[in-house]
C-alpha positions, -999 to 999 in steps of 0.1 A, spaced: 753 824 279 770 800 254 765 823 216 787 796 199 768 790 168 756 750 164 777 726 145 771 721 108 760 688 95 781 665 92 794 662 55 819 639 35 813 612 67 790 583 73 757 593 80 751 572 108 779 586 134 757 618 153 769 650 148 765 654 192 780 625 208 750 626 230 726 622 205 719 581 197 737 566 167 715 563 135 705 525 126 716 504 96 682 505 82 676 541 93 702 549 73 694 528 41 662 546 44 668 580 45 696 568 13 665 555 -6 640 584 3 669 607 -10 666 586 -44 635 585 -47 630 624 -40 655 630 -66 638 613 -94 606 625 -87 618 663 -85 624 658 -119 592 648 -127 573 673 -112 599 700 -129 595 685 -163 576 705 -192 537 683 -198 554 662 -227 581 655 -210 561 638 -180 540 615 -204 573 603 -218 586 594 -184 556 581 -175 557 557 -205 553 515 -197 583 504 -218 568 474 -230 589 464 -259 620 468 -237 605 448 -215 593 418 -238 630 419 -253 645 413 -217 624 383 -206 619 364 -239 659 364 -242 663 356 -204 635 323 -216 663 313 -244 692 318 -227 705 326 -190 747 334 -184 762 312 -159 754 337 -130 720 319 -129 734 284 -116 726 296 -82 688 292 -92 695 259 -106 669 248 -76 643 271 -90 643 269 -127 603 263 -128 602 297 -111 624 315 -140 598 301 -161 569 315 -146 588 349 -134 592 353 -175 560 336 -187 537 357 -165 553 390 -168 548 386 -210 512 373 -204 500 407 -186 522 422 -216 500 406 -238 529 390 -259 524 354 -272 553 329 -278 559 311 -302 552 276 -312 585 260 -302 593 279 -273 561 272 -256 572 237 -265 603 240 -252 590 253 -220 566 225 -219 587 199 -223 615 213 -196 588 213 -170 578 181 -180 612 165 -172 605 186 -137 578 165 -126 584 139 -104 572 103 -109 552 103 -78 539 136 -80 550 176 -78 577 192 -92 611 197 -84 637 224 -96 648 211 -116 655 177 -138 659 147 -112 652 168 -79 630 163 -50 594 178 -53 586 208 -37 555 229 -38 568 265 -42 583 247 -76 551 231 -81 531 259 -79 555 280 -106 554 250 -127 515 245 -127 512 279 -130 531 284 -162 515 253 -179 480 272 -173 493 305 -185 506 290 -217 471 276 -217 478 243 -248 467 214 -246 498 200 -246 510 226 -217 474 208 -197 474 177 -205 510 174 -190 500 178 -157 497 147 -138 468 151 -114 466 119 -101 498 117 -85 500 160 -79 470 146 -56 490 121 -35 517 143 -32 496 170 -19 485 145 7 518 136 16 528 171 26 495 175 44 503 179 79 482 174 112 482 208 124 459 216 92 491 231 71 512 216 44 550 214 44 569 228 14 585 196 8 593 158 27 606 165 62 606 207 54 594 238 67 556 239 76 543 274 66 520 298 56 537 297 18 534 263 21 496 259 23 489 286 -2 509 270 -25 487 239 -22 456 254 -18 457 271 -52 471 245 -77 444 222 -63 420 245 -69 435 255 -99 441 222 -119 403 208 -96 416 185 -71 407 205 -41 387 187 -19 380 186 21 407 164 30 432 190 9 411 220 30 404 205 63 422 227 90 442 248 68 418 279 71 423 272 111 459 273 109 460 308 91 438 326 114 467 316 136 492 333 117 475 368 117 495 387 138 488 422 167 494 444 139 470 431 114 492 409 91 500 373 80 528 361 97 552 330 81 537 306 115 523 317 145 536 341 166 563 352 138 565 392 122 536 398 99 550 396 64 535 410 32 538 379 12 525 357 41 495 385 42 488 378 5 492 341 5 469 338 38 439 357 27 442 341 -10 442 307 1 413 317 26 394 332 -1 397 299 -22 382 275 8 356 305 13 367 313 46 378 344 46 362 358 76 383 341 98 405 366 94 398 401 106 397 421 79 396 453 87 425 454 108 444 435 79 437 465 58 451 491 83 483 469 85 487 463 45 477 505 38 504 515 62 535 496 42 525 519 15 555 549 22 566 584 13 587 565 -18 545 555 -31 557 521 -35 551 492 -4 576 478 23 573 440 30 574 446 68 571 471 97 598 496 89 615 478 63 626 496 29 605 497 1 605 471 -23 591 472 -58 581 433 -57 557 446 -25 539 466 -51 523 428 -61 522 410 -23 508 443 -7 489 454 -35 475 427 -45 462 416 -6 446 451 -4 428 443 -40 414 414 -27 396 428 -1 381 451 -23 357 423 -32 347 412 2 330 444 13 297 423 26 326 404 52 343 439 62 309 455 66 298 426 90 333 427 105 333 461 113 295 462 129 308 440 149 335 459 162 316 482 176 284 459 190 309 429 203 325 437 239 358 417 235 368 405 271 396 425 293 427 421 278 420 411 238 440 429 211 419 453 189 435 428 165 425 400 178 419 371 155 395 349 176 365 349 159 344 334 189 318 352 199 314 374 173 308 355 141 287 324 135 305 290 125 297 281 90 271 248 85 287 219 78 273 213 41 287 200 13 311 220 -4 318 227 -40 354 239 -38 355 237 -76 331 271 -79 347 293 -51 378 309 -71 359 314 -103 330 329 -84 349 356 -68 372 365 -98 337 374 -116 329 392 -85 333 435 -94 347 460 -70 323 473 -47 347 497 -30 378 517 -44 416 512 -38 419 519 -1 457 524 -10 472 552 -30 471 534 -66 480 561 -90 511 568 -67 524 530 -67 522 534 -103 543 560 -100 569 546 -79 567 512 -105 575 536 -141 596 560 -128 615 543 -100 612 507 -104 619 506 -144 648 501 -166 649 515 -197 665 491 -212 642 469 -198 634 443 -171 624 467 -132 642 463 -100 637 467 -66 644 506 -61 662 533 -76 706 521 -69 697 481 -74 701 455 -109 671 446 -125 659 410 -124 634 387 -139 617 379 -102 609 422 -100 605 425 -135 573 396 -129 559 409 -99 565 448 -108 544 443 -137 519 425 -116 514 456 -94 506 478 -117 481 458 -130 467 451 -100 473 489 -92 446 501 -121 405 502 -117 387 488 -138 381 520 -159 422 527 -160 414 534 -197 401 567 -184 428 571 -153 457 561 -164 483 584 -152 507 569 -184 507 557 -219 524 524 -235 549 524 -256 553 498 -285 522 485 -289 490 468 -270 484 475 -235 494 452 -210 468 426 -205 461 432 -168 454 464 -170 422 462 -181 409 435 -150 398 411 -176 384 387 -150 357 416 -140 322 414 -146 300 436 -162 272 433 -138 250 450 -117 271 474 -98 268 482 -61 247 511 -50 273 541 -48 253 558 -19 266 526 1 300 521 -15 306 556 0 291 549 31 308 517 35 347 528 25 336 560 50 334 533 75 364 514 72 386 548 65 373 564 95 380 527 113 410 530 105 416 567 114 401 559 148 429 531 153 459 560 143 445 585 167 444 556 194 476 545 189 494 584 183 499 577 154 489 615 138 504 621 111 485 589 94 456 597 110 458 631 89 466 609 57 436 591 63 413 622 74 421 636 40 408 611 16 374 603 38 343 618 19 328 649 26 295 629 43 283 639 76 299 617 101 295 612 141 334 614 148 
């Protein structure tokens, strides 16, 4: 018998060559991963080794820093930026936002400024383009609209030419139900979000806008659970957000199946805490927004997931049907045909509270945001080893606000430094109203948690299925 001890690992070579020539060669991405876990474990070793003060001052939301970074990148941008020069309404809004939820006001004449930039943006017969003189196209429409609202003037309003942002709309209404990004582009998922919520936020949504786009979605929901770009594409964590948002502004959400959308979106949650775009992708800190926010939203449509998930079990789906099947035949009623008051739908379910608690691990994504995703010299990144940037820094920020309960004053796991918290945080939009029972809010997220630890232990998938075994309740359950 061979006593030859085993080979060391390999050291001082590339990671992805197999230290047995029999064994399989590692992957790109495999090994990008196990780089980024190695990160990521190294910055949060020195939290958990870190004296009590020490902890609060890395857990700290550097907002000042923060503020500095985008209101200089809204007065001036180097010449690296001419590669954006087709998405200049986006730097607006990737800045704008971001100091919104930081509770920062601008001043006088740059909101002016701002103003009057998009204003040259907008074309003649509708939309905006990317810039000065270019074609419309609604991804730049929607960052322009969007930063008009969130500066909030009249000025900002009033420059917003309905009338013709209507047409235009129509224009890149296509048969299949969707809209196209732009005249003779891509027809997507993106696309139709992007229309569906300017109209609905600037009032011009109607059924002509909304016929067949809630149709064409459900489509787009893919085996696993997600939103793809189009049909039969990869379920993508911004299609997943932009799918169920738009649905939930036509009030059609349940044609989507909910609860397997939730297994999909909870799974790109990682060992890093932060969220992956995409099936066995790397983690991304923009995800902590697209992912994030998708899962936040279904915290307000319990009464749909309940229904959904009755169903599940009472339904027989014929031979052969996914358990994440989309078709909704057969199992859910079509809606009447009424009137309907398009106007009333977002507004309603902002005021709507929580009935159900984060069914992702929020206090770790904020984690992964402050101590992995932020720059202390402000501005956040993607993950620990990239630049920052003004696109992260916006939709960073945006996660952790969408990351913290209504009673964050209570659970924050940080403190702020320089000054107010960051407007988000406190889910200003939520109403204090008549809360849900919490006998059923426990019953009910025992339901969709042991759902989805029934689908893990179907598909071998263990060591979730112990993730999600560990946070159900301690209520007596017929598993």
């Amino acid at each position: 018998m061979d006593s030859s001890p085993q080979p060391a690992p390999p050291t001082g070579r590339d990671p992805a060559a197999p230290a047995d020539p029999e064994l399989p060669r590692l992957t790109v991405t495999q090994v990008e991963q196990m780089k980024v876990e190695a990160r990521v474990a190294d910055i949060y070793r020195v939290l958990y080794g870190a004296a009590p003060n020490t902890k609060s001052v890395m857990l700290e939301l550097w907002r000042d820093q923060h503020i500095e970074y985008l209101t200089h990148g809204l007065r001036h941008l180097g010449p690296a930026f001419h590669v954006l020069d087709a998405n200049r309404p986006w730097l607006c809004y990737w800045m704008v936002h971001p100091l919104a939820l930081l509770d920062e006001v601008l001043d006088d004449d740059l909101e002016d400024d701002i103003v009057d930039f998009l204003a040259r943006c907008q074309d003649k017969d509708g939309g905006y383009g990317g810039g000065p003189g270019q074609l419309p196209h609604l991804a730049t429409t929607y960052a322009a609209v969007n930063t008009l609202v969130t500066i909030g003037s009249k000025r900002a309003l009033s420059s917003i030419n309905r009338d013709n942002l209507y047409k235009f709309m129509l224009r890149m209404k296509d048969e299949s139900g969707a809209f196209r990004m732009h005249d003779g582009g891509e027809i997507d998922v993106r696309a139709s979000y992007t229309a569906i919520s300017v109209a609905s936020l600037v009032n011009i949504l109607d059924v002509e806008l909304a016929k067949g786009v809630g149709d064409y979605i459900a489509r787009c929901q893919t085996y696993e659970g997600g939103i793809a770009g189009e049909p039969h594409a990869e379920a993508h964590g911004g299609y997943t957000f932009c799918g169920l948002a738009a649905l939930i502004l036509l009030n059609e959400a349940e044609k989507l199946d909910l609860p397997c959308l939730i297994d999909w979106v909870a799974f790109r949650q990682g060992v890093e805490c932060g969220f992956q775009g995409r099936t066995n992708k790397l983690v991304d800190g923009c995800y902590s927004f697209w992912q994030g926010a998708a899962i936040a939203l279904t915290q307000k449509l319990v009464m749909i997931i309940d229904e959904q998930l009755k169903l599940s079990y009472s339904c027989k789906k014929p031979s052969g049907e996914d358990a994440c099947g989309t078709s909704s035949s057969g199992c859910t009623s079509e809606k009447s045909s009424s009137v309907v008051d398009y106007a009333k739908f977002g507004f309603d379910f902002i005021q709507r509270s929580n009935q159900i608690s984060p069914l992702f691990h929020n206090i770790a994504l904020q984690q992964y945001i402050l101590l992995c995703a932020q720059v202390l010299e402000g501005g956040l990144r993607d993950k620990p080893g990239k630049n920052r940037d003004h696109y992260h820094s916006c939709y960073c920020l945006s996660g952790l606000s969408v990351s913290q309960p209504g009673d964050w004053r209570r659970r924050r796991p940080f403190t702020l430094r320089g000054g107010s918290p960051a407007k988000g945080e406190g889910m200003p939009f939520r109403r204090r109203g008549r809360r849900a029972h919490p006998l059923r809010v426990d019953i009910l997220r025992c339901h969709v948690l042991r759902h989805l630890l029934h689908r893990c232990l179907a598909t071998g998938r263990l060591q979730e299925a112990a993730r999600w075994l560990a946070l159900l309740p301690d209520l007596h359950m017929n598993t």
